[in-house]
C-alpha positions, -999 to +999 in steps of 0.1 A: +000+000+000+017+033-010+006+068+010-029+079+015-036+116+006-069+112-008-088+112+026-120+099+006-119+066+018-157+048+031-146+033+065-173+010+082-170+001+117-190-015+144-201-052+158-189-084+146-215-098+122-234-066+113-222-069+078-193-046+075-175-065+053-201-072+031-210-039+025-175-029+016-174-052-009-207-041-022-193-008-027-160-022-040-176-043-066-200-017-076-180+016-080-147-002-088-128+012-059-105-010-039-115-032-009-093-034+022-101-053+051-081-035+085-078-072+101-055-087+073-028-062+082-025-060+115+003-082+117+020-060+090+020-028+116+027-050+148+066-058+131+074-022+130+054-016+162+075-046+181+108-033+164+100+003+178+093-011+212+115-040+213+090-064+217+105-102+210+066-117+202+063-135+167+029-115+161+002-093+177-015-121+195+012-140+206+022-105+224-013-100+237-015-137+246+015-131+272-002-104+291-015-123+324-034-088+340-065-078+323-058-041+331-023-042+315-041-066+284-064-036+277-038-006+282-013-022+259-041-029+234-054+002+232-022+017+227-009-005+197-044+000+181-041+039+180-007+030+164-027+005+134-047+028+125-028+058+120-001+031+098-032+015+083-048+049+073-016+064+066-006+032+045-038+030+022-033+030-018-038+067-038-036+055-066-075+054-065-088+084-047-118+064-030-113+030-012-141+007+007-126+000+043-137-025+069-128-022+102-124-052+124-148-051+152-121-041+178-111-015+167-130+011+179-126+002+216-107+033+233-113+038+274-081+061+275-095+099+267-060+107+251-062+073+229-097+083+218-089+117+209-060+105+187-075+082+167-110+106+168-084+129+157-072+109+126-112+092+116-119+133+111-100+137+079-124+111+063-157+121+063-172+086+055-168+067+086-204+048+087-213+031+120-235+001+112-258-014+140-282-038+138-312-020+158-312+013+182-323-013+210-297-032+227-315-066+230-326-069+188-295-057+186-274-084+202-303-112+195-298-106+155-259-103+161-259-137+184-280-154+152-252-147+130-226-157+148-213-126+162-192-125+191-206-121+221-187-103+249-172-080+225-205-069+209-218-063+239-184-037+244-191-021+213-231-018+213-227+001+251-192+017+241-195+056+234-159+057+218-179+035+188-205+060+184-181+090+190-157+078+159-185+073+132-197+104+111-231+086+099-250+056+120-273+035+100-294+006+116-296-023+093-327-042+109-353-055+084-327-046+058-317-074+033-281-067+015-293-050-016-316-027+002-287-019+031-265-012+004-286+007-015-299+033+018-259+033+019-258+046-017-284+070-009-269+084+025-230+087+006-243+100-024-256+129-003-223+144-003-213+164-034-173+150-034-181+114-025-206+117-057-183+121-078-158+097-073-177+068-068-197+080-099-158+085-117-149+052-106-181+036-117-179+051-156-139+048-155-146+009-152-172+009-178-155+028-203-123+003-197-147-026-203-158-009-233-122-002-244-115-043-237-149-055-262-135-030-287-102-041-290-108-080-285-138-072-318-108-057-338-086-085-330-113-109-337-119-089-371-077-089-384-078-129-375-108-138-397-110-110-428 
């Protein structure tokens, strides 16, 4: 991933389960923008992270796994997450000036005020971070999550976290929703915004116009073989 100055990135955060990734790949697949997925590179940031810290743990949870006090478990966790995302952020591609981005369910967990402010800090340049819940009510909420899969303990630390409400820009409750309709309230709610229009809508022709481009010259090919 080369250097992010695009800042037009839609980031998607909330419970495990609620469809996050999904949804970023909806909007990857539609408007041709690329698809990143926070969880696959945390191991990326933790070797510069140990190397900066001299830390001797193979991986992030190998390190987290050695922590025996909850309290110290949480403090350290908090404080290499703040570092993630400001490398994963600061990391994504420009060569495409939108990207889809799904955060992993954790990652929005901040009881430090200063960690929180950092990272509340850093989720202000973009101005599509969407919170996705299932319901406004705590028990549909957890009962739809708990149906799905989701896990349990840490949904209920997100659902009743304020840090999770305080990062996202937009909240959108997905009850009663099937995929094509979620993504397409989604849609509605982005397209709102005069900037995000049009480079989901530049993105979206850009990749039809290239298809075009790839009939036309396969047709002439086609055309020199048999004449």
């Amino acid at each position: 991933m080369e250097k992010n100055e695009a800042k037009k990135s839609i980031i998607f955060i909330g419970p495990s389960a609620v469809g996050k990734s999904t949804m970023a790949r909806w909007f990857s697949s539609t408007y041709n923008i690329p698809y990143y997925s926070a969880d696959l590179y945390i191991n990326d940031s933790f070797k510069e992270y140990k190397l900066k810290n001299n830390i001797n743990s193979t991986d992030i949870y190998e390190y987290i796994e050695s922590f025996k006090d909850k309290a110290l478990l949480k403090k350290e966790w908090e404080t290499f997450m703040v570092a993630f995302i400001f490398w994963f952020l600061e990391n994504l591609d420009n060569s495409n000036k939108m990207q889809a981005v799904c955060f992993g369910a954790s990652h929005t967990l901040f009881e430090n005020k200063d960690n929180f402010t950092k990272v509340q800090n850093k989720l202000s340049e973009y101005n599509n971070t969407i919170l996705l819940l299932p319901s406004k009510d705590y028990d549909k909420s957890m009962n739809i999550l708990n149906k799905r899969g989701g896990w349990k303990s840490l949904n209920d630390s997100i659902i009743n976290s304020e840090s999770t409400y305080n990062l996202a820009h937009k909240t959108v409750y997905t009850e009663d929703l099937s995929e094509e309709e979620l993504f397409d309230k989604l849609s509605d709610l982005l397209l709102e915004d005069y900037e995000t229009r049009y480079y989901l809508y530049y993105n979206q022709f850009k990749r039809r116009n290239d298809c075009e481009k790839q009939v036309a010259n396969q047709l002439n090919l086609y055309k020199k073989k048999y004449e």
